[in-house]
Backbone as ProteinMPNN parsed JSONL, in Angstrom:
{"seq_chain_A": "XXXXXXXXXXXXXXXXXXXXXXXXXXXXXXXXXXXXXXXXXXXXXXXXXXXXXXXXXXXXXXXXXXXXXXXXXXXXXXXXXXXXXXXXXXXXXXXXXXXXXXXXXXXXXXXXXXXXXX", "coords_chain_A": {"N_chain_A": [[61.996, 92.342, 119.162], [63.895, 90.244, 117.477], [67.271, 89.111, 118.561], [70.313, 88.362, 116.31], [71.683, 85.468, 116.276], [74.746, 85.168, 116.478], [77.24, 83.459, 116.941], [76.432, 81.11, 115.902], [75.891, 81.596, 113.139], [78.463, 82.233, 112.224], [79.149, 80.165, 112.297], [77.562, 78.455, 110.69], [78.76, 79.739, 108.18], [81.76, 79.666, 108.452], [81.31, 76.479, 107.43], [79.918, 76.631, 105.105], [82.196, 78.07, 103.562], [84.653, 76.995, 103.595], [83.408, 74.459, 102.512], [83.239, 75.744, 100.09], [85.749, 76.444, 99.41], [87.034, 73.726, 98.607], [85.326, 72.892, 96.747], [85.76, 74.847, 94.915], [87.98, 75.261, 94.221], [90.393, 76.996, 95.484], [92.802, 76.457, 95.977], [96.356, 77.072, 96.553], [97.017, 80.344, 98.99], [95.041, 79.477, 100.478], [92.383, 77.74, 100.876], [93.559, 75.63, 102.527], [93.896, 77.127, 104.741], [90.786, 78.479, 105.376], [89.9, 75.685, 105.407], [91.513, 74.661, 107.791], [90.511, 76.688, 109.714], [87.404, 76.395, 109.631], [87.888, 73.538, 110.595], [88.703, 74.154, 113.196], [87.079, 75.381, 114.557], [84.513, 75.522, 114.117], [82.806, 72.79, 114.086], [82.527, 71.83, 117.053], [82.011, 74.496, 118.029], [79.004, 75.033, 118.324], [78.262, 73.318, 119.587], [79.184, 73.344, 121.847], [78.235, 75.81, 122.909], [75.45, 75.194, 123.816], [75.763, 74.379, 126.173], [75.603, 76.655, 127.478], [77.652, 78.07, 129.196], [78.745, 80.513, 130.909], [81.167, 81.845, 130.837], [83.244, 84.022, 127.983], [85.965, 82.759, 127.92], [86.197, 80.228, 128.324], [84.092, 79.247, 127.097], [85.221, 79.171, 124.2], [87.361, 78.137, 124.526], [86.34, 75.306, 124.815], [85.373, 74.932, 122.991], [87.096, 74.547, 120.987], [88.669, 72.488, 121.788], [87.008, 70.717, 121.583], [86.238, 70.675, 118.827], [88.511, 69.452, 117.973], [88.377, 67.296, 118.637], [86.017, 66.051, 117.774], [86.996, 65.988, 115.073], [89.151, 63.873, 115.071], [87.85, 62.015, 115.907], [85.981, 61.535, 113.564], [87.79, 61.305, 111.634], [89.149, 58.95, 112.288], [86.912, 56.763, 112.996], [86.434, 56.689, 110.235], [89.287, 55.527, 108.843], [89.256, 53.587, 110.349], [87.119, 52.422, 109.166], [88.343, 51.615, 106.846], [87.256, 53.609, 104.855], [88.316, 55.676, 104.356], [88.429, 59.249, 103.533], [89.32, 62.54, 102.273], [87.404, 64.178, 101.93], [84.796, 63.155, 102.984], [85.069, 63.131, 105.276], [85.147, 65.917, 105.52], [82.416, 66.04, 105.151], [81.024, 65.495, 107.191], [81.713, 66.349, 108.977], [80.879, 68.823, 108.56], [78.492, 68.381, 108.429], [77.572, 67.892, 111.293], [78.145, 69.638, 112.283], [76.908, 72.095, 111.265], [74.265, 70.964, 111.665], [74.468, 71.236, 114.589], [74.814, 73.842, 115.034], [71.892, 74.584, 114.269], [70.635, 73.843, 116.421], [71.664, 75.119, 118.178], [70.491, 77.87, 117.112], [68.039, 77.07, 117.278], [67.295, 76.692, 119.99], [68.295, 79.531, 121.425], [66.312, 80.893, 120.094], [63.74, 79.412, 121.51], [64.903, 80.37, 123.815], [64.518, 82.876, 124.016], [61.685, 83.417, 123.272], [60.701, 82.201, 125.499], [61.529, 84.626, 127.063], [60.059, 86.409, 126.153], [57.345, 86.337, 126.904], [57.327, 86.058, 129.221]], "CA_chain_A": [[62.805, 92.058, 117.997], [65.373, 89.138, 117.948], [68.61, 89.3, 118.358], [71.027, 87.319, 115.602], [72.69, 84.425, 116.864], [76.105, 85.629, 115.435], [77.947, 82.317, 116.55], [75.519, 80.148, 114.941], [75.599, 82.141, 111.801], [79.584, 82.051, 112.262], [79.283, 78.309, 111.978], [77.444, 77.985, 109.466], [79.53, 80.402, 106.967], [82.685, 79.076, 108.396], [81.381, 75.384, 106.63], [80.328, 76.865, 103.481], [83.575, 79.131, 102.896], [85.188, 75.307, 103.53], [83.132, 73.366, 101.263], [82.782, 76.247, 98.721], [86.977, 76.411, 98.685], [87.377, 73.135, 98.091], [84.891, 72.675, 95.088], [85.882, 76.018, 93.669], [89.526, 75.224, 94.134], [90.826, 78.392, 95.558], [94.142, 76.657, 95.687], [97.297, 77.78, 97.997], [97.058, 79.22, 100.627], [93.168, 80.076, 100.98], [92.189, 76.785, 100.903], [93.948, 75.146, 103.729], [93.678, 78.183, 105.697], [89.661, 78.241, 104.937], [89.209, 74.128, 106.047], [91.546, 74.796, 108.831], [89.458, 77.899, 110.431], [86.333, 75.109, 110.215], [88.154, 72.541, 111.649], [89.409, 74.034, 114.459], [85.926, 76.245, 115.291], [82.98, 74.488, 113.593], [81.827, 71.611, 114.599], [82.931, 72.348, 118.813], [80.983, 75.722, 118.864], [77.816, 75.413, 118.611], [77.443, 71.933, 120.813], [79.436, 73.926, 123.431], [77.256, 76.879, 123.184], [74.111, 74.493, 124.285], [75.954, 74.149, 127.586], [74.982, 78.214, 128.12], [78.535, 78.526, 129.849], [78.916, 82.081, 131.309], [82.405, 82.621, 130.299], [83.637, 83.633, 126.985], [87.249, 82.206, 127.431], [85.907, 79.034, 128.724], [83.26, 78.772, 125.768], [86.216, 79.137, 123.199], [88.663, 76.683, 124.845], [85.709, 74.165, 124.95], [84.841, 74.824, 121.721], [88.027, 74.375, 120.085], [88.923, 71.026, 122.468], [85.732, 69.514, 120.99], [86.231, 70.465, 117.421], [89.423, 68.42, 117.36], [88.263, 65.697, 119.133], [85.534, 65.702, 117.162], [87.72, 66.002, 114.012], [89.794, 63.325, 115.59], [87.149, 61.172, 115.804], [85.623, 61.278, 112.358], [89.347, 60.602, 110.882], [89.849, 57.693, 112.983], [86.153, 56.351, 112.147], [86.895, 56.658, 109.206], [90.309, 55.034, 108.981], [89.292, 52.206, 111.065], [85.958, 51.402, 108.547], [88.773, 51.846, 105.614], [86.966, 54.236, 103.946], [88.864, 56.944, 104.867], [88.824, 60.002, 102.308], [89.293, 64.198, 103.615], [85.818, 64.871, 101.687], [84.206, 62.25, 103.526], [85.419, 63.55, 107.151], [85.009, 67.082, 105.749], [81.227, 66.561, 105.177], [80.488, 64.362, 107.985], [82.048, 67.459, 109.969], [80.083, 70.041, 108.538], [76.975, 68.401, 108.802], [77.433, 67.71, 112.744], [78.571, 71.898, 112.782], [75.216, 72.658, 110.46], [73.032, 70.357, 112.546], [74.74, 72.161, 116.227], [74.129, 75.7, 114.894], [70.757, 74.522, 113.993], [70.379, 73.302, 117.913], [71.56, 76.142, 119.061], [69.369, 78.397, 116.773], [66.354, 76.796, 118.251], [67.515, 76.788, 121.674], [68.299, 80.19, 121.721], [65.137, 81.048, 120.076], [62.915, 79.136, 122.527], [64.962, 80.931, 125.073], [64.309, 84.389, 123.678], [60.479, 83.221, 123.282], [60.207, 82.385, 126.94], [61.704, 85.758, 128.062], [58.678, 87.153, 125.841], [56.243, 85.55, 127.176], [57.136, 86.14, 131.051]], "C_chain_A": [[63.843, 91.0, 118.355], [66.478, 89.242, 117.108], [69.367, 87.83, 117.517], [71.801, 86.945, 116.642], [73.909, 84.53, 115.718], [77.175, 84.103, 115.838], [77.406, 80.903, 115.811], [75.643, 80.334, 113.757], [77.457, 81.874, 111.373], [79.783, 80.524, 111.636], [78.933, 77.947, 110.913], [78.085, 78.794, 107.923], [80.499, 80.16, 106.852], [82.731, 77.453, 107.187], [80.379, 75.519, 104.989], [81.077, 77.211, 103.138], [84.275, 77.503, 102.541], [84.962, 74.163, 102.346], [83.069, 74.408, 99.682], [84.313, 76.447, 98.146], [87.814, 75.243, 98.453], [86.639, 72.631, 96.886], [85.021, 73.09, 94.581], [87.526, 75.616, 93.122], [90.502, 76.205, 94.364], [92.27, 78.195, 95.461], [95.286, 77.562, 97.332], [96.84, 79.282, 98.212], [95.599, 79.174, 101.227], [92.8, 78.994, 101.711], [92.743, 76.223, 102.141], [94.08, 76.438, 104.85], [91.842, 78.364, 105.838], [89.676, 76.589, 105.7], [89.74, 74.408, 107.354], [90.565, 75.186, 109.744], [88.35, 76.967, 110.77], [86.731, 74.697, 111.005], [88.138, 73.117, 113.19], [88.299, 74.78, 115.473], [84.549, 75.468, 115.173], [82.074, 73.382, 114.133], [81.449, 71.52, 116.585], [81.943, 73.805, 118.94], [79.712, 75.621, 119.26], [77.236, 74.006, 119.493], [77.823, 72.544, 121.695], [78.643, 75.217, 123.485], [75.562, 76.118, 123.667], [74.524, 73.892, 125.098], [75.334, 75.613, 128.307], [76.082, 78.483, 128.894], [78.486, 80.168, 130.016], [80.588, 82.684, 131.238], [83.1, 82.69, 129.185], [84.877, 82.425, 126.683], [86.998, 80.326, 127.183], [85.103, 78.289, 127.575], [84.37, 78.222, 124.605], [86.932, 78.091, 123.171], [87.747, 75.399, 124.708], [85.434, 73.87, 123.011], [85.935, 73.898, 120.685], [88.787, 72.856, 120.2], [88.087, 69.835, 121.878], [85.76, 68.883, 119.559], [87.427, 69.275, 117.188], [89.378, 67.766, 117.726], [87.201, 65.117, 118.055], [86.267, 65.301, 115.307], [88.398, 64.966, 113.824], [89.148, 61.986, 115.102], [86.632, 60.422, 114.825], [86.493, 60.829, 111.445], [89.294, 59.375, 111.176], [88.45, 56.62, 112.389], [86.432, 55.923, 110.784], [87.769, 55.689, 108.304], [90.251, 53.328, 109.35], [88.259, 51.284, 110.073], [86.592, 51.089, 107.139], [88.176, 52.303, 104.657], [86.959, 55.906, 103.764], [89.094, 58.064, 103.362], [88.367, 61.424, 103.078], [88.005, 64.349, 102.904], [85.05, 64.527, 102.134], [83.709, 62.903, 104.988], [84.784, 65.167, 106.693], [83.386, 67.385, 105.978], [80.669, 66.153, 106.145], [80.899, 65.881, 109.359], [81.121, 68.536, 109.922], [78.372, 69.415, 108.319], [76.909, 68.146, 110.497], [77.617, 69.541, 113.038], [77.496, 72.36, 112.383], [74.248, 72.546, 111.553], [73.114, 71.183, 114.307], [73.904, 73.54, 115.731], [72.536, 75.746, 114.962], [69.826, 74.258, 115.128], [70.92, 74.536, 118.348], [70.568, 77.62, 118.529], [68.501, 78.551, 117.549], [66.635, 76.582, 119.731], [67.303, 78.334, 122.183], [66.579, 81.415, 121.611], [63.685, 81.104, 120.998], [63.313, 79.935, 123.793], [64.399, 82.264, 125.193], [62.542, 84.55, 123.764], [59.871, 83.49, 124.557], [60.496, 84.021, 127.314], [60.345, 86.846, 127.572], [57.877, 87.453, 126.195], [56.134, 85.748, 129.204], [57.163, 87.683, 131.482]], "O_chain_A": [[64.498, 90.974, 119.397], [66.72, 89.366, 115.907], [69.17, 86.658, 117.839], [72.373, 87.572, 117.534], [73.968, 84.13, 114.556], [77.879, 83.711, 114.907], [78.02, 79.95, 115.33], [75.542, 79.336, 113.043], [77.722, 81.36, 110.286], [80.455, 80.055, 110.717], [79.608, 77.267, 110.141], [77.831, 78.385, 106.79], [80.942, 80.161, 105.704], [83.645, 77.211, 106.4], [80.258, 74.69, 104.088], [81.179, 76.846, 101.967], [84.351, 77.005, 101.418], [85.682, 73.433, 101.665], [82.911, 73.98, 98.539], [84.501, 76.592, 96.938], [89.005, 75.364, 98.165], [87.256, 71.984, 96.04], [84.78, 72.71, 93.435], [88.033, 75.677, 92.002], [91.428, 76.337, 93.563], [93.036, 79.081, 95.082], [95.081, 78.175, 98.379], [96.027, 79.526, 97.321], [95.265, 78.836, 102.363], [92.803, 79.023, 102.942], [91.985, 76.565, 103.048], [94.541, 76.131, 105.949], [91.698, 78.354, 107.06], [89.311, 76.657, 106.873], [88.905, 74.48, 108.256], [89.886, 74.425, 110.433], [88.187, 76.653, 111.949], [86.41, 75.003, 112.154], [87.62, 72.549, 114.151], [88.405, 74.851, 116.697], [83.803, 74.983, 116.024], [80.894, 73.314, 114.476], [80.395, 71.225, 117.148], [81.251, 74.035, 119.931], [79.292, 76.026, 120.344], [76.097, 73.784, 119.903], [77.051, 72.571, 122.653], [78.521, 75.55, 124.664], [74.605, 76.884, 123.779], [74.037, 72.769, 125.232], [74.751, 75.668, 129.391], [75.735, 79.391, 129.649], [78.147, 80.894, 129.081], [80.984, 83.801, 131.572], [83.746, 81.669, 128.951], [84.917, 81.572, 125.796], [87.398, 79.528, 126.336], [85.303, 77.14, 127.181], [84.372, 77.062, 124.194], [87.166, 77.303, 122.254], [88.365, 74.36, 124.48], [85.369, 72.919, 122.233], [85.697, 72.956, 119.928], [89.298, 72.207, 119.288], [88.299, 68.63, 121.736], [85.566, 67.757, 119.101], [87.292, 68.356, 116.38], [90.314, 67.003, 117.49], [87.354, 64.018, 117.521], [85.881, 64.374, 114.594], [88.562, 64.672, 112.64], [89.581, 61.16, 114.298], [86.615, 59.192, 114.81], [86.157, 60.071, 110.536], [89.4, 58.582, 110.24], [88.699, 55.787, 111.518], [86.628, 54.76, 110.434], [87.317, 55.131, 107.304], [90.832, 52.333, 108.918], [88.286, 50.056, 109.989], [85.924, 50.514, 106.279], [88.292, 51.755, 103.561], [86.227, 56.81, 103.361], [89.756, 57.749, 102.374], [87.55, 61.579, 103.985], [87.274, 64.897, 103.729], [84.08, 65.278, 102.037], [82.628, 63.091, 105.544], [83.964, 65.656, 107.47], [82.932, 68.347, 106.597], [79.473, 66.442, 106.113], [80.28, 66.132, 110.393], [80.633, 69.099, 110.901], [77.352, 70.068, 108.099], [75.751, 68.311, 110.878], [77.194, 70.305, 113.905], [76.95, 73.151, 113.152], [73.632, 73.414, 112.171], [72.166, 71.562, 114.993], [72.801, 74.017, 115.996], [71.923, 76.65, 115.529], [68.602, 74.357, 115.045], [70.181, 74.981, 119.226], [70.015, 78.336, 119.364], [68.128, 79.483, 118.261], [65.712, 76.222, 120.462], [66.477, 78.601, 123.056], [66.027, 82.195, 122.387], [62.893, 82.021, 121.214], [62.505, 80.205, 124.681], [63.902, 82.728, 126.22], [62.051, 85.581, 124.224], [59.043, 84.341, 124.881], [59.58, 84.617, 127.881], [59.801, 87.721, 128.247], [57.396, 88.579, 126.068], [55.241, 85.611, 130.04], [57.051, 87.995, 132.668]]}, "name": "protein", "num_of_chains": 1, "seq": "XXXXXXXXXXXXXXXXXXXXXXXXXXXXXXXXXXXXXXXXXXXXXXXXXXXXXXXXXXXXXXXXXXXXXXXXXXXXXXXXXXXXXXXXXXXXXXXXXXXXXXXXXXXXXXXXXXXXXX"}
């Protein structure tokens, strides 16, 4: 039987709650509490979970170092091509956090396959 990938699944509910409270409009304080939580987990987890690190703390701190670089990054992009707008960065974020989870999915998968199989 296979086991859920609960930070994969994390990821990807973190960037719907995100995109679903800024099209719904949840308004103070959800809303910026909701994109935050993405930002600061989302897009950094699931590329640092397809290192396979063996320590939670270490996973977390990487995770969270990445997201805002990555966050960082996509602003500044952004900024620099002057076509800077937060819905822009927000989706450009949550499709690099979609597309990770979706790499670590199938990573973990194939890994779970092999242990099947041996």
């Amino acid at each position: 039987m296979r086991r859920l990938n609960w930070p994969a699944v994390l990821v990807i509910l973190l960037a719907l709650i995100a995109d679903l409270s800024i099209v719904a409009d949840f308004g103070q304080p959800w809303r910026p509490l909701l994109v935050f939580a993405f930002l600061v987990i989302g897009p950094g987890l699931p590329l640092v979970r397809l290192l396979r690190l063996s320590q939670p703390g270490a996973v977390l701190t990487l995770a969270v170092v990445l997201s805002l670089a990555l966050d960082t990054a996509v602003a500044e992009g952004l900024v620099m091509t002057r076509l800077w707008s937060a819905g822009a960065a927000l989706a450009i974020l949550i499709i690099v956090a979609v597309a990770g989870a979706g790499a670590d999915l199938l990573a973990s998968s194939r890994r779970e396959s092999r242990g099947l199989l041996q």
